[in-house]
N, C-alpha and C positions, 0 to 999 in steps of 0.2 A: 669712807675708806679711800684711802690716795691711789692711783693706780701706779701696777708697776714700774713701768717708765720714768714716772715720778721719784718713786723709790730708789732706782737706780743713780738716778741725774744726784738723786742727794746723797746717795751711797760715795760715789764719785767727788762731790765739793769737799766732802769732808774728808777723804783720804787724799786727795790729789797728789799729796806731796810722798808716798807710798809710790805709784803710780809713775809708770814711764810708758815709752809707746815703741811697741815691740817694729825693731826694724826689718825684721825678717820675715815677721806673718801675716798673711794678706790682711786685706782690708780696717788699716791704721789701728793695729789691735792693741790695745792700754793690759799690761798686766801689771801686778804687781811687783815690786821688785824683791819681795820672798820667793814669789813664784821663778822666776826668771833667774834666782841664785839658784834656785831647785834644777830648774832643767839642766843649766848647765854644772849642776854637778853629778845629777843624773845621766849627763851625756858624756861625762868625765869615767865615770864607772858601768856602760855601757860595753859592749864590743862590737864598734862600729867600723873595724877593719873591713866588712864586706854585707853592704846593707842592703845587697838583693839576696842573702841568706834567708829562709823561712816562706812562709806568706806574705800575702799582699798585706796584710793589716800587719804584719813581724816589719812590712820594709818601710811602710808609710810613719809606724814610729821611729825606727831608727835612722828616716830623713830627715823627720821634722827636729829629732835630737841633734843631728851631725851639726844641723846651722848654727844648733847653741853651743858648739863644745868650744869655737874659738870668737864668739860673738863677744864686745866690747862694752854693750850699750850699759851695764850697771853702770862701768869705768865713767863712760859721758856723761852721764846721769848723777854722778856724785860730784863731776866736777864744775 
């Protein structure tokens, strides 16, 4: 049996072209780019007018959201 790591590196060759590399989340983080149309339409349909509303776990998502709501990188990414 292959190990994880393994799995992944192959998981990754074979989508690569899927895949962009998020400029806004720490540590050179690769999402997808279904993913990354999701957040920011999820951040799009949010109400992120004032995102120390709620808890700490209500503000830490609606930070991590605010970054995608005007973020470009599909834009770069297709062209």
């Amino acid at each position: 049996m292959r190990d994880m790591q393994g799995q992944i590196n192959e998981w990754i060759s074979r989508n690569r072209q899927n895949l962009i590399r998020c400029p806004h989340q720490p540590g050179n983080l690769l999402i997808t780019k279904w993913s990354c149309r999701m957040r920011r339409l999820k951040a799009q349909k949010e109400d992120l007018a004032n995102v120390m509303s709620g808890d700490v776990m209500d503000y830490v998502h609606r930070q991590g959201l605010s970054i995608c709501l005007n973020c470009d990188a599909l834009k770069k990414a297709a062209a």
